[in-house]
ZAFITI-645625 format. One record per residue (C-alpha): x, y, z. Coordinates in steps of 0.5 Angstrom, whole numbers, plus 500, padded with zeros to 3 digits. Example, Ala and Ser with C-alpha at 12.3 -4.5 7.8 and 13.67 -1.06 7.14 Angstrom:
BEGIN
525491516527498514
***
This chain:
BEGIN
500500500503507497501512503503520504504522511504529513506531520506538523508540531507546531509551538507557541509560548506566552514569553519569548524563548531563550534556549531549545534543543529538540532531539527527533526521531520523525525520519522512517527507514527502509526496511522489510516492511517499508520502502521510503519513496521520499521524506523532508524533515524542517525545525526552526534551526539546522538539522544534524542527523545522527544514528542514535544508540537504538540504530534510529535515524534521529536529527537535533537541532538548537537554537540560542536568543542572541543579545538584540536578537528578536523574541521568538514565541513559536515555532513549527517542526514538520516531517512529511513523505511518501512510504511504501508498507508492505504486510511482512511483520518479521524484521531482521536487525541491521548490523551494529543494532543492540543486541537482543539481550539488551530489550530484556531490561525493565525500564521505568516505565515498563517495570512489571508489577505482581499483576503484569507478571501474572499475565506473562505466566499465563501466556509465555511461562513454558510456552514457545514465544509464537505468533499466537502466544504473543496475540493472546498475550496482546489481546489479553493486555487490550482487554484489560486496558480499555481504550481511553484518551486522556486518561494517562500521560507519558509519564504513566507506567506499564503497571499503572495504565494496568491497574487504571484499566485505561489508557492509549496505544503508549500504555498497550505498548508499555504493558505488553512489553513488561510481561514479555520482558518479566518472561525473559523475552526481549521486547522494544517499543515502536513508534510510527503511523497507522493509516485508518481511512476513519480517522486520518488525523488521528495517524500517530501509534505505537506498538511492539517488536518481540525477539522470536529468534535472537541468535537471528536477531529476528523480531515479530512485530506485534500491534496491542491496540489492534490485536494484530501483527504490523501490516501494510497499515503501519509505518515505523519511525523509530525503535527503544526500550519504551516511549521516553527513549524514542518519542517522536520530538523531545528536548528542553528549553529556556524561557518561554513561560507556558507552552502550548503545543498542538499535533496534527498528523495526515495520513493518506494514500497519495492524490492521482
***
């Protein structure tokens, strides 16, 4: 599926800013499952691409209030392209990515709690790590986190969203990574789109990515919130051990009083 992505940040804050610096992860790469036909990435400074320590393609880019140097109030990242998905949901890593083993650790936000671990004993405790054990688990997570928007913020934990019974994509995905990794299965957070013909401003998602084969470095990459292996309806961006590690935009600044930030994502297949 041929599907144009559009995806606009734009800042605005009630007193002028002194200092940012912004790291993105908003650069898909090509892999088995995706072909980037074309991409452009624009901030309010020069861009300067890395590899970060997850094998994402990210930029940074800065910007300092010089002395007489005009009060800036806004400003606006924008990411858009052309990707061509395909259904194929397993991935082999790229030389030099980390080593599975690495996607074992807990994290702060995917530390699994008595309830979590109780769940990864029920779907992967001396089973063999298959497609439907992982759906299962996957379902089993959706059920429990019913689908609510507002009801946790990025900083809600794997067993917090749990116990709320509440959540989004960030939290299914949070969830389900801490019960595979309280099985000893490595499992990493992804970040990308997903195109919904009912909802195309609504695009942004985040799912998972399991290690069904380390000596092969080979991944299944399973999506929680719609109980499904990854399709041609997902584009990935980046990959991490959970959400604060690669979110789309994050980064730190000075001055600027109160933010306000407003998101809009289009996803679409291309016009004729």
């Amino acid at each position: 599926m041929e599907l144009s992505i559009r995806h606009e940040t734009h800042y605005e804050y009630s007193a002028p800013l002194q200092y940012a610096l912004q790291h993105l992860c908003l650069t898909p790469q090509a892999n088995a499952h995706q072909e980037v036909r074309s991409w452009q990435l624009s901030a309010p400074g020069p861009l300067f691409a890395q590899r970060d320590g997850w094998g994402n393609l990210a930029h940074s880019w800065s910007m300092a209030r010089v002395r007489g140097g005009r009060h800036v109030y806004r400003g606006s990242i924008t990411a858009h392209g052309i990707v061509q998905t395909s259904p194929a949901a397993l991935l082999v890593d790229e030389p030099g990515a980390p080593p599975p083993a690495l996607y074992r650790r807990a994290t702060a936000l995917t530390a699994a709690d008595a309830a979590l671990a109780g769940l990864a004993r029920a779907h992967l405790g001396g089973r063999r790590v298959d497609e439907a054990a992982l759906l299962a688990l996957a379902a089993a997570v959706a059920g429990r986190i019913a689908w609510r928007a507002g009801a946790t913020h990025v900083g809600t934990t794997a067993a917090e969203a749990f116990a709320l019974g509440a959540g989004v994509c960030q939290d299914h995905a949070h969830a389900f990574i801490a019960a595979c990794r309280a099985a000893g299965v490595p499992a990493r957070y992804v970040s990308g789109y997903f195109h919904s013909p009912q909802a195309q401003e609504l695009g942004s998602h985040a799912w998972a990515d399991v290690c069904v084969d380390p000596d092969a470095r080979r991944w299944l990459s399973i999506d929680v919130t719609h109980a499904c292996t990854m399709d041609e309806r997902h584009v990935r961006l980046a990959v991490g051990p959970d959400y604060a590690a690669c979110a789309p935009v994050r980064g730190v600044r000075e001055g600027g009083g109160d933010e306000t930030l407003r998101v809009r994502v289009l996803i679409s297949p291309p016009e004729p």
